[in-house]
N, C-alpha and C positions, 0 to 999 in steps of 0.2 A: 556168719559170725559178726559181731556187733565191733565198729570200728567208729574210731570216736569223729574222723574225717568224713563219715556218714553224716554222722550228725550233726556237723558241724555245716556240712552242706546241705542239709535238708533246712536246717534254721536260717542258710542265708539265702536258698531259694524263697522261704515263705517268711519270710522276714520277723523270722521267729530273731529277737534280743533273748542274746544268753548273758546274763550279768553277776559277777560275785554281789554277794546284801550277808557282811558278818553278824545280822542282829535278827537273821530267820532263824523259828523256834527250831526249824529241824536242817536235813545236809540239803536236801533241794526241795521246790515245789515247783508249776508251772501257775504262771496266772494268765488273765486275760482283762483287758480293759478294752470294749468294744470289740472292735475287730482284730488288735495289737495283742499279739502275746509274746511272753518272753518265758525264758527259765532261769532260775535263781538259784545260785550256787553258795552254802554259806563251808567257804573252807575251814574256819574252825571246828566246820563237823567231819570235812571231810580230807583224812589224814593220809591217804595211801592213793594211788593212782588208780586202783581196784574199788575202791569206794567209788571215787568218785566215776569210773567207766560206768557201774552199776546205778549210781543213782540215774545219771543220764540215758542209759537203758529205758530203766520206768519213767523218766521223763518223757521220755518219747514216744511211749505207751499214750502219755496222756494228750499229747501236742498231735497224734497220729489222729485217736479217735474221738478227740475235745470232749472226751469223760473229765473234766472238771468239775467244783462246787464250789459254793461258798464256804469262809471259813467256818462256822456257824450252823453248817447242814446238819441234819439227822447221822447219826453212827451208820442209817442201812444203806443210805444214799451215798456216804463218803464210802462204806464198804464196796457197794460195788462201783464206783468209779476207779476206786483203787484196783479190782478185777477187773476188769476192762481194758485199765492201764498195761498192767502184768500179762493178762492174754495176750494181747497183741505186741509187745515185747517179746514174748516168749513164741509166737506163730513168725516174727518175722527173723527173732535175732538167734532165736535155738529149738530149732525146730528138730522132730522126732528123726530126723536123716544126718543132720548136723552134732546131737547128741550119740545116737547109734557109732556116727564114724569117730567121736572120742572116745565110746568103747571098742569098739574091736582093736586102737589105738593102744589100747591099757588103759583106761582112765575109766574106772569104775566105780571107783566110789565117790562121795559129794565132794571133798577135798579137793582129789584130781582134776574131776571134772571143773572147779574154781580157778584151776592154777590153769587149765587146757582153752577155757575160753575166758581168761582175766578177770572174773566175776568175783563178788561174794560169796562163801559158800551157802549160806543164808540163801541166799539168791536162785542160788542153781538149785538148793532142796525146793522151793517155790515152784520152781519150774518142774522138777520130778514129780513132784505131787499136783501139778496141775495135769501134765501129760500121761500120768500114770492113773490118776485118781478119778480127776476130773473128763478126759477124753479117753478112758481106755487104751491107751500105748501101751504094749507089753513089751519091752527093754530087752528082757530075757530070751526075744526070737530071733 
C-alpha cells in the first residue's frame, strides 16, 4: 500500500525536490533539469488529502521509470509515458495480492476500494482496468 513517508523517503534518498508551484496548469507533474529532478504540487488543484496521495502515486510512477517528456511531445509519446508512470504505480503500490486482500475484506467495488487504499476512485478504476484488462488478473478467483 502506497504511504506518503515512502515517498517522501525515496525523494530524499535520490534527491528528488518536492515543491508546491500554484501557477502549474495541472495538480502535479515531475520535471527534470539535467540530472535534478523534483515534483511539483500545485494545491489549488489539489483539495483533499486523497488527491493529493494519488497524484504523488503517479508521480512516482514517473520519478521510478524516468518516463518523462517534453511539454510540447507528441499525444503518443506523452500517452505512453503517462502508461508507464501508472504501470509501475500500480505493480508497486496495488498489486493483484494487495487488491484481492481488499476484496475478501469487503471492498468490492471501486468506491470502497478508494476509501481501503486512500486513492481516487478514478484511480483505483485505472488500475482495475490495467490488471484486469491489460495483464489478464481475474479478481473473481
Amino acid at each position: 500500500m502506497f504511504q506518503l513517508s515512502d515517498f517522501y523517503g525515496y525523494c530524499k534518498q535520490n534527491d528528488v525536490d518536492v515543491m508546491p508551484f500554484a501557477m502549474l496548469p495541472r495538480a502535479a507533474c515531475t520535471v527534470r533539469d539535467g540530472q535534478n529532478y523534483a515534483v511539483v504540487l500545485n494545491f489549488k488543484r489539489l483539495h483533499t488529502v486523497r488527491q493529493m496521495r494519488t497524484a504523488m502515486l503517479h508521480e512516482s510512477g514517473h520519478l521510478h521509470t524516468g518516463a518523462l517528456h517534453k511539454v510540447d511531445s507528441p499525444f503518443q509519446l506523452v500517452e505512453q509515458n503517462e502508461y508507464r508512470a501508472d504501470a509501475d504505480a500500480f505493480r508497486r503500490c496495488l498489486p493483484p495480492d494487495e487488491i484481492r486482500t481488499a476484496m475478501r475484506a469487503g471492498c468490492t467495488e471501486p468506491w470502497q476500494l478508494a476509501e481501503y487504499f486512500d486513492l481516487d476512485e478514478d484511480y483505483i478504476k485505472k488500475a482495475l482496468h490495467y490488471w484486469t484488462q491489460c495483464r489478464g488478473i481475474n479478481f473473481n478467483q
